[in-house]
C-alpha positions as CSV (number, residue, x, y, z in Angstrom):
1,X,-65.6,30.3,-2.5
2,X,-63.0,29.6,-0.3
3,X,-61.1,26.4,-0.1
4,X,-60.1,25.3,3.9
5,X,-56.9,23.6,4.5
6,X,-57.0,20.0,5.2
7,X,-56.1,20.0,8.5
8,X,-58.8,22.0,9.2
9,X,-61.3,19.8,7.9
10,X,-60.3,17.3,10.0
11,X,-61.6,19.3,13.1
12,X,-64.5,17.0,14.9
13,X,-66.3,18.0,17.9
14,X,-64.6,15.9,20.0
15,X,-61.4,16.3,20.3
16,X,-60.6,14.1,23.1
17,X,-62.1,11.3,20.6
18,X,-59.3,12.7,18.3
19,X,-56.6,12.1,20.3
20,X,-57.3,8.7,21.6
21,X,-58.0,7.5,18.0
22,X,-54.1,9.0,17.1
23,X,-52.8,7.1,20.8
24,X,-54.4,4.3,18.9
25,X,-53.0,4.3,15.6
26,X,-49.4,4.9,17.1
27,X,-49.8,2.6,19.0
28,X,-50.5,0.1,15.8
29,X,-47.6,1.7,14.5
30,X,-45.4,0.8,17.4
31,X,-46.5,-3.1,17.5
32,X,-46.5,-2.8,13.9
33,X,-42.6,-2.2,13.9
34,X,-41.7,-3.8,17.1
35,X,-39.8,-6.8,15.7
36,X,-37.8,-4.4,13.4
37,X,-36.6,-2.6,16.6
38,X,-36.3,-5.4,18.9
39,X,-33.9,-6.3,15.9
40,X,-31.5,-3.1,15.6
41,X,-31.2,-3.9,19.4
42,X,-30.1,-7.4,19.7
43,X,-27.9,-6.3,16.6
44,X,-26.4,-2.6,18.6
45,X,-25.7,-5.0,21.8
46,X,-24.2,-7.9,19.6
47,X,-21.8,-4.7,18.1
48,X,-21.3,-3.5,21.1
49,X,-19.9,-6.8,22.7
50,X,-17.5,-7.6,19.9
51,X,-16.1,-4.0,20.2
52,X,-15.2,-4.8,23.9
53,X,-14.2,-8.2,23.2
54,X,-11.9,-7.1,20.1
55,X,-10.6,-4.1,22.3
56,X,-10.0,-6.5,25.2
57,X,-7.7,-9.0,22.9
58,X,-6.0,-5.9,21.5
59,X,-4.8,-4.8,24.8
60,X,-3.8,-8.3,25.8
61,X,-1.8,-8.6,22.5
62,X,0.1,-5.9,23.3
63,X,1.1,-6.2,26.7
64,X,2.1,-10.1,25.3
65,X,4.1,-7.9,22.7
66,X,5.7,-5.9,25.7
67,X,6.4,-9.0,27.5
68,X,7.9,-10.5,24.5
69,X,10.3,-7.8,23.7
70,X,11.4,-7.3,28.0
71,X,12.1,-11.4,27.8
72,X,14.0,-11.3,24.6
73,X,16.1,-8.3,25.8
74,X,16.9,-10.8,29.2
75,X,18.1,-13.8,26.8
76,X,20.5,-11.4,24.8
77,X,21.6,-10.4,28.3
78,X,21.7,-13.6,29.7
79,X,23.8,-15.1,26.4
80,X,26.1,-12.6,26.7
81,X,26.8,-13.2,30.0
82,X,27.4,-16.7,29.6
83,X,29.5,-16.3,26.2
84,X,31.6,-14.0,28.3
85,X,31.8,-16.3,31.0
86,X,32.9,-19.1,29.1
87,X,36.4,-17.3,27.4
88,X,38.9,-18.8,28.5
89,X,40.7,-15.7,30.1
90,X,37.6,-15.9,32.6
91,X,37.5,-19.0,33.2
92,X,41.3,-18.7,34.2
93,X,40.6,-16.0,36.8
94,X,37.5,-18.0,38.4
95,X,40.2,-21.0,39.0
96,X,42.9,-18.9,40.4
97,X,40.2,-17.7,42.9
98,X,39.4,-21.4,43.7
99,X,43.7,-22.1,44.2
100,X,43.3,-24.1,40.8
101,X,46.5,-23.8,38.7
102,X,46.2,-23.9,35.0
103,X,48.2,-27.1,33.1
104,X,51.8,-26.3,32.4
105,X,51.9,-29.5,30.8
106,X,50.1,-29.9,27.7
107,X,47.5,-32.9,28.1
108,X,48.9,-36.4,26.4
109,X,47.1,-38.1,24.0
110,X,46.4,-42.2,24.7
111,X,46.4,-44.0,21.5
């Protein structure tokens, strides 16, 4: 006796019967997990969002750091400029080019 395979028991003689009855079942199978899916998508897009969101803020943090930096660079400039303004041999030279004469007097004190 021979033994047949399973699947080839399963041969009926209508095989367009056959095929609807597996469109059928998937389609059971496709409502069945539906929710599941629908799921795993709201939770991809919800991934996908915060990635852009958190790759958005990284860029803006790091043109703030760039900004930060190109300011700070300007006040060390800018304090230089006005500690080196402020000596007294400069500030000598910026009256003689107004015609004012430093004291040849020292100052007296009022009591």
């Amino acid at each position: 006796m021979k033994k047949e395979h399973p699947a080839q028991e399963s041969h009926s003689e209508e095989p367009l019967e056959e095929v609807l009855s597996n469109v059928n079942g998937k389609r059971e199978n496709i409502t069945k997990h539906l929710p599941f899916v629908l799921f795993l998508s709201v939770l991809l897009l919800t991934y996908i969002y915060f990635t852009h969101h958190t790759e958005r803020k990284i860029r803006k943090i790091s043109n703030l750091q760039k900004e930060v930096k190109e300011l700070y660079s300007e006040y060390i400039t800018l304090q230089t400029e006005i500690l080196n303004g402020s000596r007294s041999s400069n500030l000598e030279q910026k009256m003689l080019k107004q015609d004012i004469k430093p004291a040849v007097e020292p100052p007296i004190i009022i009591k």
